[in-house]
C-alpha positions, 0 to 999 in steps of 0.5 A, spaced: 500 500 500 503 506 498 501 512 503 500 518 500 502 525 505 503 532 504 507 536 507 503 542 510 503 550 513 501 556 509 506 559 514 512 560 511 520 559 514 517 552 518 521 547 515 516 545 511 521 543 505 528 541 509 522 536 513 519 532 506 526 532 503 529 530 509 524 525 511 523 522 504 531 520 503 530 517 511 525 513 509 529 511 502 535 510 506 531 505 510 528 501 504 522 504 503 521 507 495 519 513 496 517 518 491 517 526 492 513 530 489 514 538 488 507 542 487 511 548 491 512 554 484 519 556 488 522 549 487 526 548 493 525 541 493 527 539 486 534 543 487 535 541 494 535 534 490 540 536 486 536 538 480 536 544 476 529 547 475 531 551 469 534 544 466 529 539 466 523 539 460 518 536 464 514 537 471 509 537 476 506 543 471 505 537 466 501 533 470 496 539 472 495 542 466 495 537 460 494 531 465 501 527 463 501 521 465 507 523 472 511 515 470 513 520 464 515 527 468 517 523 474 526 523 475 530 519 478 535 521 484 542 519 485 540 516 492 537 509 491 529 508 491 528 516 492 524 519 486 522 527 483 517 529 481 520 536 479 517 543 479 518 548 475 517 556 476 512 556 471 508 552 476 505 558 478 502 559 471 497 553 473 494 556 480 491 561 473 489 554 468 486 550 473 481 555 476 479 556 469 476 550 469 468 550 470 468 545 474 471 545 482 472 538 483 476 536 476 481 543 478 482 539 485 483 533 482 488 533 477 494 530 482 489 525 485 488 522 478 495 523 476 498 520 483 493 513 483 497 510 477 503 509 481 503 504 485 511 502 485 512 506 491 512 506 499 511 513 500 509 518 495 511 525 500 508 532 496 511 539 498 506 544 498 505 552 497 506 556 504 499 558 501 492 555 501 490 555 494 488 551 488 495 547 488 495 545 496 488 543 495 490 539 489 495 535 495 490 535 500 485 531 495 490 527 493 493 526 500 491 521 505 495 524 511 497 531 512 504 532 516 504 539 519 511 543 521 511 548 526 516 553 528 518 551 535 518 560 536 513 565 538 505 564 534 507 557 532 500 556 532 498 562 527 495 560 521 493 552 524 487 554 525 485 556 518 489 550 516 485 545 520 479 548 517 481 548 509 482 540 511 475 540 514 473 543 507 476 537 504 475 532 507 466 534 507 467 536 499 472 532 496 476 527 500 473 524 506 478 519 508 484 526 510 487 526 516 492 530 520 498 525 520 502 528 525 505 535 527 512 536 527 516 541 531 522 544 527 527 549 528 528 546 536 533 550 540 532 546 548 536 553 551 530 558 550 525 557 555 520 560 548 522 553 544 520 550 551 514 553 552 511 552 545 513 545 544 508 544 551 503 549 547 503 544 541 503 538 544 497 540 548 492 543 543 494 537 539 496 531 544 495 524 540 497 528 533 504 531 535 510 526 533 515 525 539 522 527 535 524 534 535 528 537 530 534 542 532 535 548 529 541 546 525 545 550 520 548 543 517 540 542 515 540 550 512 547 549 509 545 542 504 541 545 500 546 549 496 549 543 495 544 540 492 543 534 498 538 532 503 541 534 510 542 527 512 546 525 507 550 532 506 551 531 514 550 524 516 552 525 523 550 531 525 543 533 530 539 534 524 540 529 520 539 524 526 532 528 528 530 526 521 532 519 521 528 518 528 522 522 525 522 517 519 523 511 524 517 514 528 513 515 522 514 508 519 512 505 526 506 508 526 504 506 519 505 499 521 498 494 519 
């Protein structure tokens, strides 16, 4: 059974890209096939891959917009079992295209249709726009789960609430089995009293959805983009990469029949 997650916050600066990619390549590492997709117009997650949006002549906008089978646009990493589909900068195009169609539930179903047809992977992770519109609608009808990052710094929870109530409004009108997978703490400094503080806050308002691992603060994590690298890869041994690895045990743990 493939399990299908998006990765979500309309909040940017959460760590919402460096997680999906992070955990992606520890779930491969693990022996999982894992295929990212990149549903995000600013690319981060198919340059933090390794992968020039500016070079590659298929993406995500294809599956979109001319319904492209994703088994021709998807790429292969040089990490064993992890897999792209890329995104390209005219992706922001496509929020346009697909709301010039008359019917809403074909506009928010074109990555659900397009993801039903692979069924080689474990894990199909979507990194979604820090935004509400049409292309995170898209992954949260396509998605069964929803991984929410949140900011371990001061209004953590601003914006959660809007979240929560645009998957409420998926679940009613488009896809009834979405849920909140999970909430992951990011940016985890244990020397502040606030990064404490909001760690309790989250895990209150959230008691049996916020995942046990916290990811620090790190800059190895916020270096291994430039490299064009997963941080647990470009700095195995660092705290972060350690943090993801943990995080992705956890998740597999947890999806166990």
């Amino acid at each position: 059974m493939t399990r299908i997650y998006a990765f979500a916050n309309q909040k940017g600066g959460v760590g919402k890209t460096t997680s999906v990619v992070n955990v992606g390549a520890a779930l491969a590492e693990a022996g999982q096939r894992v295929l990212l997709v990149d549903i995000d117009p600013q690319s981060n997650a198919t340059t933090s891959l390794g992968i020039d949006p500016r070079r590659i002549s298929r993406s995500i906008y294809e599956v979109l917009v001319t319904q492209r089978p994703p088994a021709e646009v998807q790429l292969p990493t040089k990490w064993p079992r992890l897999s792209l589909l890329p995104s390209v900068a005219a992706l922001a195009g496509a929020t346009v295209e697909l709301n010039r169609l008359p019917d809403p539930h074909e506009r928010a179903r074109r990555l659900q249709r397009g993801l039903s047809a692979l069924t080689e992977y474990d894990y199909i992770l979507i990194d979604a726009p820090p935004s509400l519109g049409i292309l995170t609608v898209n992954a949260l009808t396509a998605a069964q789960g929803v991984i929410v990052p949140v900011q371990c710094e001061y209004l953590a929870l601003e914006g959660l609430s809007q979240l929560t109530h645009t998957i409420s409004l998926v679940q009613r009108g488009l896809n009834p089995g979405l849920s909140v997978r999970g909430v992951v703490l990011t940016m985890f400094d244990a020397r502040t009293i606030l990064a404490r503080q909001v760690v309790e806050e989250v895990r209150r308002h959230f008691p049996k959805r916020t995942f046990r691992t916290l990811i620090p603060r790190s800059v190895r994590l916020s270096e291994a983009p430039s490299f064009g690298e997963p941080g647990i890869f470009y700095a195995p041994h660092s705290r972060g990469a350690k943090a993801y690895r943990a995080l992705a045990q956890e998740l597999l743990q947890g999806d166990q029949p």
